[in-house]
MDTraj code that builds the backbone (N, CA, C; nanometers):
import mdtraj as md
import numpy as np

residues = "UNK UNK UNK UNK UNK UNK UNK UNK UNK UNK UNK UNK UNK UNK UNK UNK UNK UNK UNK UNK UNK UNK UNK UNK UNK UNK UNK UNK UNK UNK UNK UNK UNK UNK UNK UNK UNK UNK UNK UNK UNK UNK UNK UNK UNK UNK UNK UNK UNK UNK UNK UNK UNK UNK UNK UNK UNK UNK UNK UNK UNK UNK UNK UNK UNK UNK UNK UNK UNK UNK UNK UNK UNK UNK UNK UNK UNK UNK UNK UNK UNK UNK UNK UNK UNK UNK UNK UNK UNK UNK UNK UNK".split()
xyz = np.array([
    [-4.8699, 3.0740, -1.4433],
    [-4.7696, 2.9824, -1.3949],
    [-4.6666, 2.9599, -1.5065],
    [-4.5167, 2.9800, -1.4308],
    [-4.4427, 2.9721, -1.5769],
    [-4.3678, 2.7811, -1.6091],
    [-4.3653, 2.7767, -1.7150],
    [-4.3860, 2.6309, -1.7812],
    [-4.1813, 2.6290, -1.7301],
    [-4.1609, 2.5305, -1.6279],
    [-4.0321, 2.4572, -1.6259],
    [-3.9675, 2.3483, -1.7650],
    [-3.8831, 2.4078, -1.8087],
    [-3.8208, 2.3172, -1.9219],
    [-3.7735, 2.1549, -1.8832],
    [-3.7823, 2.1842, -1.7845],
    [-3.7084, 2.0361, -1.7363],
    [-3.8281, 1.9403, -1.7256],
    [-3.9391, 2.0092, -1.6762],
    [-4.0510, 1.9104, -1.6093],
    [-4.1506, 1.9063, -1.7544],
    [-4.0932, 2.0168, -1.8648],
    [-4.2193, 1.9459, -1.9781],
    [-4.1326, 1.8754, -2.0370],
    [-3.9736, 1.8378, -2.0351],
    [-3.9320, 1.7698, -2.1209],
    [-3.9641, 1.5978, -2.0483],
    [-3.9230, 1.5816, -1.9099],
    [-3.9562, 1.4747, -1.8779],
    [-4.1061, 1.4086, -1.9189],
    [-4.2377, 1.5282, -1.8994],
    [-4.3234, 1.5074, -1.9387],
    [-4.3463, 1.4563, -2.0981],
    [-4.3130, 1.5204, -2.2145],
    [-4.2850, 1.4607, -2.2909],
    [-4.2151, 1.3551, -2.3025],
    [-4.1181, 1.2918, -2.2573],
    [-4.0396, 1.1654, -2.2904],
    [-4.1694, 1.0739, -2.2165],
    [-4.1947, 1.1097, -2.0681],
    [-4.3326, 1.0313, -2.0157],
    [-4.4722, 0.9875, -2.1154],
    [-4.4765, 1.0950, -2.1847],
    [-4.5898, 1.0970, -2.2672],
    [-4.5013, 0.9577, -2.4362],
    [-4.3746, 0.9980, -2.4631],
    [-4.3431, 0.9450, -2.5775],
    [-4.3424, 0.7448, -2.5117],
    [-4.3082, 0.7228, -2.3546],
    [-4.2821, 0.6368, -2.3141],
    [-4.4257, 0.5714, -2.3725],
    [-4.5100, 0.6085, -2.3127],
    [-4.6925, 0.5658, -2.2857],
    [-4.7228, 0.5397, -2.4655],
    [-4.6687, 0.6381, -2.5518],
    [-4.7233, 0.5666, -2.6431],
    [-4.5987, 0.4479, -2.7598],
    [-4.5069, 0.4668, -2.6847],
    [-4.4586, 0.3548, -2.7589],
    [-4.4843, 0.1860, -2.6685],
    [-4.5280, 0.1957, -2.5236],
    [-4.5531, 0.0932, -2.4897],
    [-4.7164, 0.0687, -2.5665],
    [-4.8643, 0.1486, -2.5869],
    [-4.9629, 0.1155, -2.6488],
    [-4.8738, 0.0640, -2.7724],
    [-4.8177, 0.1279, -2.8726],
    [-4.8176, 0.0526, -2.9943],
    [-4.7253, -0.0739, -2.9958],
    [-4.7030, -0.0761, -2.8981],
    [-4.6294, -0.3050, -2.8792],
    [-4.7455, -0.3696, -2.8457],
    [-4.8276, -0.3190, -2.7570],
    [-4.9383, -0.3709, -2.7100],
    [-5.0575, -0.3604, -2.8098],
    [-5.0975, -0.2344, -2.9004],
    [-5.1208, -0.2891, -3.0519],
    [-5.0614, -0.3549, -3.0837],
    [-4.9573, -0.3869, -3.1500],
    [-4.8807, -0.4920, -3.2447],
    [-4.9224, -0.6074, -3.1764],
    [-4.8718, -0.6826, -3.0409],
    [-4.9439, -0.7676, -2.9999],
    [-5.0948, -0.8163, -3.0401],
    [-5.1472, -0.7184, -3.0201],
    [-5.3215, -0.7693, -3.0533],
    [-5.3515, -0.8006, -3.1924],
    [-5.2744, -0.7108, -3.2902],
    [-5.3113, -0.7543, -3.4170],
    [-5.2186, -0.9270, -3.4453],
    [-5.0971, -0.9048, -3.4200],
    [-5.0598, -1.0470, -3.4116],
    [-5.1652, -1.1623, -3.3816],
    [-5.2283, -1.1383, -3.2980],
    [-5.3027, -1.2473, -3.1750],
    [-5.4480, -1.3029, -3.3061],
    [-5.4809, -1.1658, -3.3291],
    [-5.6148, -1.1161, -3.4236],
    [-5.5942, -1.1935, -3.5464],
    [-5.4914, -1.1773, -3.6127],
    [-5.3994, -1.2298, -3.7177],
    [-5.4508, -1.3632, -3.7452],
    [-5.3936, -1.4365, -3.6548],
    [-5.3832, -1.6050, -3.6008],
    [-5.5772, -1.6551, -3.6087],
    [-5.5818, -1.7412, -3.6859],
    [-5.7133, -1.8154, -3.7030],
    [-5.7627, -1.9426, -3.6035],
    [-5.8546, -1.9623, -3.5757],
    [-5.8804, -2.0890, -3.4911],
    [-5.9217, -2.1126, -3.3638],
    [-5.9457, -2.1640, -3.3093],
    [-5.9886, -2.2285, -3.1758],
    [-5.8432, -2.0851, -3.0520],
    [-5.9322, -2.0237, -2.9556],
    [-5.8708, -1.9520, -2.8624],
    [-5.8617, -2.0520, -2.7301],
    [-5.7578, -2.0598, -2.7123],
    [-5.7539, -2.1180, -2.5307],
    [-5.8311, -2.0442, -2.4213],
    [-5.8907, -2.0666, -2.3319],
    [-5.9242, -1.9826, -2.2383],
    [-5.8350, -2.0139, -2.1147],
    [-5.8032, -1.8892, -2.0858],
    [-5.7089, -1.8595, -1.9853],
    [-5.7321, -1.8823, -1.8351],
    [-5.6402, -2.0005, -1.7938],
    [-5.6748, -2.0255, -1.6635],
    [-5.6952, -2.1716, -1.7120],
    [-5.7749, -2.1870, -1.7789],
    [-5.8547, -2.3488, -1.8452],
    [-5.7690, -2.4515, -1.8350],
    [-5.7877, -2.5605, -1.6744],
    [-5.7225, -2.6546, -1.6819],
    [-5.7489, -2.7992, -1.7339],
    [-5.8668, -2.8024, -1.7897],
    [-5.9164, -2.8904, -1.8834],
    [-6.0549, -2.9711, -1.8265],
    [-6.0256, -2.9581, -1.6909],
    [-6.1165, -3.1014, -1.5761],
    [-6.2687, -3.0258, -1.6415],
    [-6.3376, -3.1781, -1.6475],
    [-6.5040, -3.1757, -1.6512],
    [-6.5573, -3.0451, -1.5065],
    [-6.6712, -3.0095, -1.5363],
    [-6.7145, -3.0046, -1.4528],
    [-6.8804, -2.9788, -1.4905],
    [-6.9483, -2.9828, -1.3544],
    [-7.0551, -2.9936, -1.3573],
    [-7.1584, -2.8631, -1.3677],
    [-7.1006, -2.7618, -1.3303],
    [-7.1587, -2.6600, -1.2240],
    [-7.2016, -2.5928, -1.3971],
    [-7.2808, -2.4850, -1.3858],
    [-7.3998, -2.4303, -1.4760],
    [-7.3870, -2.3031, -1.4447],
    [-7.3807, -2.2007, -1.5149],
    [-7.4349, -2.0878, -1.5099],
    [-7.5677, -2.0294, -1.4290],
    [-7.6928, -2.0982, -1.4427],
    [-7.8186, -2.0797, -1.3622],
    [-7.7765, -2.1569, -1.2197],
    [-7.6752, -2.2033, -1.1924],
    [-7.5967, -2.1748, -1.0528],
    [-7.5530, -2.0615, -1.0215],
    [-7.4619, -1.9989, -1.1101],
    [-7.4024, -1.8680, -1.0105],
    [-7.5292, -1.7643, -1.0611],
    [-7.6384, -1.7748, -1.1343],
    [-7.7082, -1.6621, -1.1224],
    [-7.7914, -1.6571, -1.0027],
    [-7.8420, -1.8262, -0.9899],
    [-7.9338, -1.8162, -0.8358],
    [-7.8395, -1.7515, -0.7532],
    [-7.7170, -1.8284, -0.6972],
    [-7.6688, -1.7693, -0.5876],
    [-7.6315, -1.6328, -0.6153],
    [-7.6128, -1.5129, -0.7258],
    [-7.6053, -1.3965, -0.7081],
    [-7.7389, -1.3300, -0.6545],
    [-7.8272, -1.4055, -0.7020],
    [-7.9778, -1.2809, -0.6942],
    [-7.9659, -1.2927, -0.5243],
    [-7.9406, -1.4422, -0.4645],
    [-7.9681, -1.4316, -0.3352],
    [-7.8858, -1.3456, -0.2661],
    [-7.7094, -1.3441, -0.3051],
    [-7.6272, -1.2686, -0.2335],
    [-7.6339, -1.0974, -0.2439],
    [-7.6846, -1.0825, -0.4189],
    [-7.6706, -0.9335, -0.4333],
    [-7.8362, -0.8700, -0.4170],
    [-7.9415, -0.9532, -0.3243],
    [-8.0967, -0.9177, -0.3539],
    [-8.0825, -0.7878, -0.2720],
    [-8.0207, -0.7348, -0.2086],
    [-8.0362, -0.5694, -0.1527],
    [-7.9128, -0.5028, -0.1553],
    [-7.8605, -0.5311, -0.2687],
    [-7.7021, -0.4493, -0.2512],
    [-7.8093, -0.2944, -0.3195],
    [-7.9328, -0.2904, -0.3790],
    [-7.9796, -0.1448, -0.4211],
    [-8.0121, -0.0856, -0.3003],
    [-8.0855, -0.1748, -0.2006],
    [-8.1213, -0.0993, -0.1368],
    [-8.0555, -0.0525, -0.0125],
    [-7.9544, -0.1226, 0.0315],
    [-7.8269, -0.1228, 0.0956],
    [-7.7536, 0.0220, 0.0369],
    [-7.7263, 0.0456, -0.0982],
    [-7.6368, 0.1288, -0.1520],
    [-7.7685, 0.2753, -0.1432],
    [-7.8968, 0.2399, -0.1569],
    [-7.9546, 0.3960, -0.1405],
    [-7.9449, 0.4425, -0.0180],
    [-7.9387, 0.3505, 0.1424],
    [-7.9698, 0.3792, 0.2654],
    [-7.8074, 0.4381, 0.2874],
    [-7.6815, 0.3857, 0.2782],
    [-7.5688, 0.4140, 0.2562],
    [-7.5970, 0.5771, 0.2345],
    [-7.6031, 0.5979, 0.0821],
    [-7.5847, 0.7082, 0.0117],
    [-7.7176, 0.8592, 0.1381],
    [-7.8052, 0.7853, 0.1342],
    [-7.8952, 0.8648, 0.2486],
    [-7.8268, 0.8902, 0.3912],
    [-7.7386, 0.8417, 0.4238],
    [-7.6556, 0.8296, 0.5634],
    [-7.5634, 0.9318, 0.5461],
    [-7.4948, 0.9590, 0.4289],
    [-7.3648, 1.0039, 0.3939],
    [-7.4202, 1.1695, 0.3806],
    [-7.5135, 1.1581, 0.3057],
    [-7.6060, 1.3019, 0.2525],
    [-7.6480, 1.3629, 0.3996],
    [-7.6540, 1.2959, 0.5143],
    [-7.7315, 1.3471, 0.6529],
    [-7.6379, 1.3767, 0.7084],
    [-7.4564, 1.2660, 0.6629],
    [-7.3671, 1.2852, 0.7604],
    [-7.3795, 1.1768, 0.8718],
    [-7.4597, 1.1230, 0.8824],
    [-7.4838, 1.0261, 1.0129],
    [-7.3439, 0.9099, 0.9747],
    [-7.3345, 0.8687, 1.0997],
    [-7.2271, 0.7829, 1.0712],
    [-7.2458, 0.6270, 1.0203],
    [-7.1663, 0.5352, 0.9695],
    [-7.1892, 0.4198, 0.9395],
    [-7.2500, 0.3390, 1.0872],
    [-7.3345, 0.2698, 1.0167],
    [-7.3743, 0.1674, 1.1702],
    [-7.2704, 0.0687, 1.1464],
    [-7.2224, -0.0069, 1.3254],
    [-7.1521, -0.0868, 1.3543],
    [-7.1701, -0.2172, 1.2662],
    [-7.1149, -0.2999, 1.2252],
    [-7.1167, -0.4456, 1.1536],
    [-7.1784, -0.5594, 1.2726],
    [-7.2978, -0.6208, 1.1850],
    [-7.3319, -0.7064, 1.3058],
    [-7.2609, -0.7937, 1.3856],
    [-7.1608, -0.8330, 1.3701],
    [-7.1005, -0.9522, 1.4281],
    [-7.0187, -0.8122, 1.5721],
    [-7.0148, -0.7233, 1.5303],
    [-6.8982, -0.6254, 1.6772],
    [-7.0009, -0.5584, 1.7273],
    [-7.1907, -0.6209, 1.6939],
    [-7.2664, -0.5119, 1.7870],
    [-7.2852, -0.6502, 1.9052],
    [-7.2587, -0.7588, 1.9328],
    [-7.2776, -0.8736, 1.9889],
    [-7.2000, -0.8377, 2.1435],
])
top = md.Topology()
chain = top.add_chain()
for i, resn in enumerate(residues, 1):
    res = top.add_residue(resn, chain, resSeq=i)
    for name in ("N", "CA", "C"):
        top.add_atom(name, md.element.get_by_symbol(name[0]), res)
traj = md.Trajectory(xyz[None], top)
């Protein structure tokens, strides 16, 4: 395949674009890195709250307790070709 001058030069300027936006976005981080002290967390609107971590882990184990075995029967369906079964609420 013969190499178009036009499409490796754009490619290059594409390629020179990509790394002069990483090195602002380095410079940024070392700036940030730079700076000593207490980090804000993002989003953080200050209010108390109550809620715990061993909250969202119970409610994950309950929500994600067969996403394995869900994802092997899936993957066994796909390997046979059989089609997805209907969603319970549109087999009603």
């Amino acid at each position: 395949m013969a190499h178009d001058p036009i499409i490796d030069r754009q490619h290059e300027r594409e390629r020179e674009q990509e790394r002069r936006r990483l090195r602002e976005e380095e410079l940024k981080d070392l700036e940030v890195e730079a700076q000593r002290g207490p980090r804000p967390l993002e989003g953080y609107a200050g209010g108390h709250t109550t809620w715990a971590s061993a909250q969202d882990d119970a409610v994950a184990a309950i929500e994600h307790a067969h996403d394995a075995e869900a994802s092997w029967e899936a993957s066994q369906r796909q390997a046979r070709l059989e089609p997805e079964p209907e969603p319970e609420a549109e087999r009603d």
